[in-house]
N, C-alpha and C positions, 0 to 999 in steps of 0.2 A: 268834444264830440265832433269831432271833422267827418267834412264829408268830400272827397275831390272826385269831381267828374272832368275828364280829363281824355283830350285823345294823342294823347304822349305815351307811349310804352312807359312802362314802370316797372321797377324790380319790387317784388311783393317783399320779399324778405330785408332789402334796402330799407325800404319802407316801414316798415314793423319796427326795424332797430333806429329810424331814425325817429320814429314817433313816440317811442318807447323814452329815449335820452330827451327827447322835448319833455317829456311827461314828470320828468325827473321824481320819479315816485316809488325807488324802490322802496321795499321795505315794506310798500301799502299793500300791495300784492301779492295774491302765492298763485294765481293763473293767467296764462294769456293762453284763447282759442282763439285760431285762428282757419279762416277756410280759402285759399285761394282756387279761383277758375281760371284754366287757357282754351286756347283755342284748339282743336282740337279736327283731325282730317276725315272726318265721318260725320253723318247726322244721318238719323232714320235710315239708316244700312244703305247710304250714298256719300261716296267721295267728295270733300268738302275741298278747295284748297284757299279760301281766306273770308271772309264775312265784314258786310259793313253793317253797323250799328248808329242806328237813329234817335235821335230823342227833339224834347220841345227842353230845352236847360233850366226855364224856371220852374215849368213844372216837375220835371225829375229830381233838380236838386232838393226844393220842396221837397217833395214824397221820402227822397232818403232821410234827410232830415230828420222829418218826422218820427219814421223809422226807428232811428239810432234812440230818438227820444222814448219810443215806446219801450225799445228796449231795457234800456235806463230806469223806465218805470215797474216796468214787471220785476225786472233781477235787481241786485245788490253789485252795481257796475262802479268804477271806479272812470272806466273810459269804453268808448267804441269809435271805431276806424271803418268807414266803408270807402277805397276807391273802383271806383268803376270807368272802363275806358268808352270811348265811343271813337265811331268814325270808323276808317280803315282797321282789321284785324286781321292778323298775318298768325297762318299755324306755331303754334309752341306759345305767342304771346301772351303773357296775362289778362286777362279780360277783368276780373272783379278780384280784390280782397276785404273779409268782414272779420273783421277784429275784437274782440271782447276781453278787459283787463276785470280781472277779480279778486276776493280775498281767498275763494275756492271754488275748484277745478269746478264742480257742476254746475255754478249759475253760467260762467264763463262757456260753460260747452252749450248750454241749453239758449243762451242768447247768442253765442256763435249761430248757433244750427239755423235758429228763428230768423236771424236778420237774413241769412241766404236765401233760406226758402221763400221768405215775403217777399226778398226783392227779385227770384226767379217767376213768380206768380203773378206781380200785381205791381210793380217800377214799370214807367212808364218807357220802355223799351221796345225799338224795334227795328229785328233782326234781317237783313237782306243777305246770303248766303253764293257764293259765287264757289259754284261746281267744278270736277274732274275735267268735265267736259266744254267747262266756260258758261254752260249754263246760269242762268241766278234764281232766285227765289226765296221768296221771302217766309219766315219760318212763321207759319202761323199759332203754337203751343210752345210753353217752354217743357223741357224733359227734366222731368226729376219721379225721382220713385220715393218721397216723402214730401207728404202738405204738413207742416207747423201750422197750427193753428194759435193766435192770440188765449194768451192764459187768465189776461183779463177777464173777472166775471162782470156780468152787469145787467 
């Protein structure tokens, strides 16, 4: 259950296939969901042109951690992959990928979706955004138009 936090650009799909041949598991498998994020030249209907991304490392990596772990616990996972960049973020670059290997499609899509959205709501993350106009600011909400919710009961 890896987790790289990391402020090196990465190829998401690199990455996938090369986590994939580490895994050496075909066969156990019949799904991989997969969600990658980039950067992207807009936020809140303003011109974005690169973002720097903050964190404390032991506490984020912790938190992902965990994460991957929950994930693990709720679904029928075989593996999960979360890298997430930090530091300097330059448009088009990857910022996060969340990876879920399964025996089928729907645990894999339902702990894909889950690990994103917890770690766009509640990863100890934080975003500095450097404007069209050279501006910066710092983004106070993350934007997503769906909250996962933990399926654990308790």
């Amino acid at each position: 259950m890896p987790v790289i936090v990391t402020p090196d650009p990465f190829n998401p799909w690199q990455a996938l296939a090369d986590h994939e041949q580490q895994l050496n598991q075909q066969g156990h498998y019949g799904a991989v969901a997969s969600f990658v994020g980039t950067m992207r030249n807009h936020n809140e209907g303003v011109g974005v042109q690169s973002m720097w991304l903050e964190h404390y490392p032991s506490m984020t990596e912790h938190y992902l951690a965990q994460l991957a772990q929950r994930a693990q616990q709720q679904w029928s996972l075989l593996e999960v992959l979360i890298i997430h960049r930090v530091g300097q973020i330059e448009l088009g670059q990857s910022i996060v990928l969340t990876a879920a290997w399964s025996a089928h499609r729907a645990e894999a899509l339902a702990a894909c979706q889950f690990l994103i959205e917890d770690l766009k709501f509640n990863a100890p993350f934080w975003k500095r955004e450097t404007l069209q106009d050279g501006q910066q600011r710092w983004v106070e909400k993350n934007t997503s138009g769906v909250c996962v919710p933990s399926t654990t009961e308790g």
